[in-house]
C-alpha positions in Angstrom: 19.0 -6.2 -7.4 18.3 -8.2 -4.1 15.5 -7.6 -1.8 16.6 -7.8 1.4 16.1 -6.3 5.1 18.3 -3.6 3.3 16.1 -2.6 0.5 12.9 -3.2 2.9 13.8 -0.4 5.6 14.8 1.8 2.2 11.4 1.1 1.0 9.6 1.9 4.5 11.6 5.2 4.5 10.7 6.2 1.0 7.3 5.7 2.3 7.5 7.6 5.2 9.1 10.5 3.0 6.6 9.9 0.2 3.5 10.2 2.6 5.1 13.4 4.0 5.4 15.3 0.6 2.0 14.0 -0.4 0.5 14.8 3.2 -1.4 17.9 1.5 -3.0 16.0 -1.5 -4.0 13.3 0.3 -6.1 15.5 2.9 -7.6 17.6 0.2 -9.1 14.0 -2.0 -9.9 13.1 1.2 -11.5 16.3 1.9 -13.9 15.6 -1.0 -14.7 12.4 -0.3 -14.0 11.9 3.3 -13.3 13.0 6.2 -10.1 14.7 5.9 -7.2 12.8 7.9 -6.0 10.5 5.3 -2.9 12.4 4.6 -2.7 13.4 8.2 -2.7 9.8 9.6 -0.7 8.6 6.8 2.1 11.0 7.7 2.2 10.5 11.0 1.9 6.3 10.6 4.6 6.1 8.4 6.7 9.1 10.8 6.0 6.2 13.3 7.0 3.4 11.5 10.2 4.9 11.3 10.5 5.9 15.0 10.2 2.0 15.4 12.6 1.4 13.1 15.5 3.2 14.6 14.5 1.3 18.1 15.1 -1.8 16.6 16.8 -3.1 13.3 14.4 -6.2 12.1 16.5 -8.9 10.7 14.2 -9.7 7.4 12.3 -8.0 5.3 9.1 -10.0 7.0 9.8 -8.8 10.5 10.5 -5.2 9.2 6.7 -5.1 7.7 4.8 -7.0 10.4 6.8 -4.5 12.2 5.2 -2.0 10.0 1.6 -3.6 10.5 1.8 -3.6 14.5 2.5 0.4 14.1 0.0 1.5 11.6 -3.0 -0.7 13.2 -1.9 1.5 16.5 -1.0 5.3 15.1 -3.4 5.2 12.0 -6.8 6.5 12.4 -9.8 5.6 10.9 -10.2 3.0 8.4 -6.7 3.1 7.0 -5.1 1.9 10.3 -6.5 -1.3 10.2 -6.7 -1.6 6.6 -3.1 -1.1 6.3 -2.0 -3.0 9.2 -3.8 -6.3 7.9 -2.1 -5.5 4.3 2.1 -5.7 5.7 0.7 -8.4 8.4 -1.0 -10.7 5.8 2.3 -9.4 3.2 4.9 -10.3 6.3 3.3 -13.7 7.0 3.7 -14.3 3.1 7.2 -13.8 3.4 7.9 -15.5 6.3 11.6 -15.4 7.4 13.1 -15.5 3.7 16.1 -13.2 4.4 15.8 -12.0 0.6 12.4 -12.0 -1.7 11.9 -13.8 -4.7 10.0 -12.1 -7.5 7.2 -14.7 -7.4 7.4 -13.9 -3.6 6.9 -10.8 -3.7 3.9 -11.0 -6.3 2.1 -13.3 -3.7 2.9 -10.5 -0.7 0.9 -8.3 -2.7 -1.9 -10.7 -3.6 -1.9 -11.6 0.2 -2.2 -8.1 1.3 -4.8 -7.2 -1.3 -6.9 -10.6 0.4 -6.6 -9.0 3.5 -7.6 -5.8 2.7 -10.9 -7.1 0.8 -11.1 -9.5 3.9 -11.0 -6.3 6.3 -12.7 -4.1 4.4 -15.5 -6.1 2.6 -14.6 -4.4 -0.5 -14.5 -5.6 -4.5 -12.9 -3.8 -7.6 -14.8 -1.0 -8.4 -16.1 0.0 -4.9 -14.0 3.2 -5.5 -11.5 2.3 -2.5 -8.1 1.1 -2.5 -8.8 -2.2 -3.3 -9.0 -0.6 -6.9 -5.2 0.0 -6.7 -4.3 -3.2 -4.9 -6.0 -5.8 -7.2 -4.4 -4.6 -10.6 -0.7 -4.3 -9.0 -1.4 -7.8 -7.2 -2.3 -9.0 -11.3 0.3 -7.2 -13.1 3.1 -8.7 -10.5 2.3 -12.2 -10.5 1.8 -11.9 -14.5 5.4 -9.9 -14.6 6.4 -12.9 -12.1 5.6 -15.2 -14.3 6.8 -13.8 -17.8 9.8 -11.7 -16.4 11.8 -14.6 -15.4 14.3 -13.5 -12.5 14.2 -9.4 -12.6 12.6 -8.5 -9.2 12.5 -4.7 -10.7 10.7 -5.7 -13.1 7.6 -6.9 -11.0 8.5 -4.0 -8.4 7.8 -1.4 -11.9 4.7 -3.8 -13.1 2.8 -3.1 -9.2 3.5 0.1 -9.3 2.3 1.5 -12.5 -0.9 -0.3 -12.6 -1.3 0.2 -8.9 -1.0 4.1 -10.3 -3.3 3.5 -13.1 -5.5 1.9 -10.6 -5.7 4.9 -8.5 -6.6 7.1 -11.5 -9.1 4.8 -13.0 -11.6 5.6 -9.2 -11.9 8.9 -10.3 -15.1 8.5 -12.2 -16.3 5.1 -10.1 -19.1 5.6 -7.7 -18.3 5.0 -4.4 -20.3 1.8 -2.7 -18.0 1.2 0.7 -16.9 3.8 3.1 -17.6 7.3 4.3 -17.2 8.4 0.7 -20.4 5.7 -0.4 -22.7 8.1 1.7 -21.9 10.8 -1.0 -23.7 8.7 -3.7 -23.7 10.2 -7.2 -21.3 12.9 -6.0 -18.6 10.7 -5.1 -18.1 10.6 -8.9 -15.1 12.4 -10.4 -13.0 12.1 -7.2 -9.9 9.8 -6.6 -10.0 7.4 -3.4 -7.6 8.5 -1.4 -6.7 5.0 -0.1 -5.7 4.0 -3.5 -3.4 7.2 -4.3 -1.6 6.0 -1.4 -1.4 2.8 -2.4 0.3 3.9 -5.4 2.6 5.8 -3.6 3.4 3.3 -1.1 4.2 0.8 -4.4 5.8 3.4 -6.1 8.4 3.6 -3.2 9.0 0.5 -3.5 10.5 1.0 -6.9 12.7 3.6 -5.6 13.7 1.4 -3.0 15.3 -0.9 -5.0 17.0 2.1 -7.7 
């Protein structure tokens, strides 16, 4: 399997697909915990990123996320905009113009969107946002980078299930950044929306590349 422009547009429109199916769950965590419009601006982001898209064919799997980045940080509401945005800016600058990804490139697009996202966002593991689901798949794909030897779906599977197990694992966390952090104590037994989609977003990335 070669990740290429190909797979990246895939990828983008398993996302955009992925945030519309999910658009429902993903207003009702954030319901709990937020404000509401996660799943709303998600869906029309991603509904975006695909109007862009069709415009214009990008030529690299770099210039089809920073392509990604310049959309979100412009359609997407509230925090996740520019949360988002910096994550496929920093993860397209990562790339550069490679016209197919490496699996120890695309471990260190991950880790370069997770440091933007902390750098955005002012956020650690365990602040009960989507950092939570970025760190761990950042981890397990430079560790299935490094042990996997050439197998890009291997490290595509690695940042996806623990990005999933991630997202799980902020349902008992106390929230300490963000709207949901106002909440206190009841922000406990909730899942941060940012970090389900995260996992969906990674998880489409698997499919992507099926």
């Amino acid at each position: 399997m070669v990740l290429d422009v190909v797979w990246a547009v895939k990828w983008l429109t398993l996302c955009a697909q992925a945030m519309a199916e999910h658009r429902v769950e993903l207003i009702e965590l954030d319901r709990a915990i937020g404000d509401s419009d996660h799943g709303e601006n998600m869906d029309r982001g991603f509904q975006a990123v695909l109007d862009k898209l069709a415009e214009a064919a990008p030529e690299t799997p770099g210039a089809a996320l920073k392509l990604t980045a310049m959309t979100l940080m412009s359609k997407v509401g509230g925090a996740a905009g520019p949360l988002y945005g910096t994550a496929f800016l920093r993860a397209a600058a990562a790339l550069g113009d490679s016209a197919e990804i490496e699996p120890a490139a695309w471990a260190g697009a991950l880790a370069a969107a997770r440091d933007g996202i902390v750098a955005r966002g002012n956020a650690e593991p365990g602040d009960k946002t989507m950092v939570d689901a970025w760190t761990p798949a950042a981890e397990a794909a430079r560790a299935a980078a490094e042990n996997g030897g050439p197998d890009v779906l291997t490290v595509l599977v690695a940042a996806a299930e623990a990005a999933e197990a991630g997202a799980v694992a902020t349902d008992p966390l106390m929230a300490r950044k963000g709207r949901a952090s106002y909440l206190g104590e009841r922000s406990i037994g909730h899942r941060d929306p940012g970090a389900a989609s995260t996992a969906l977003i990674l998880r489409a990335a698997v499919g992507a590349a099926a």
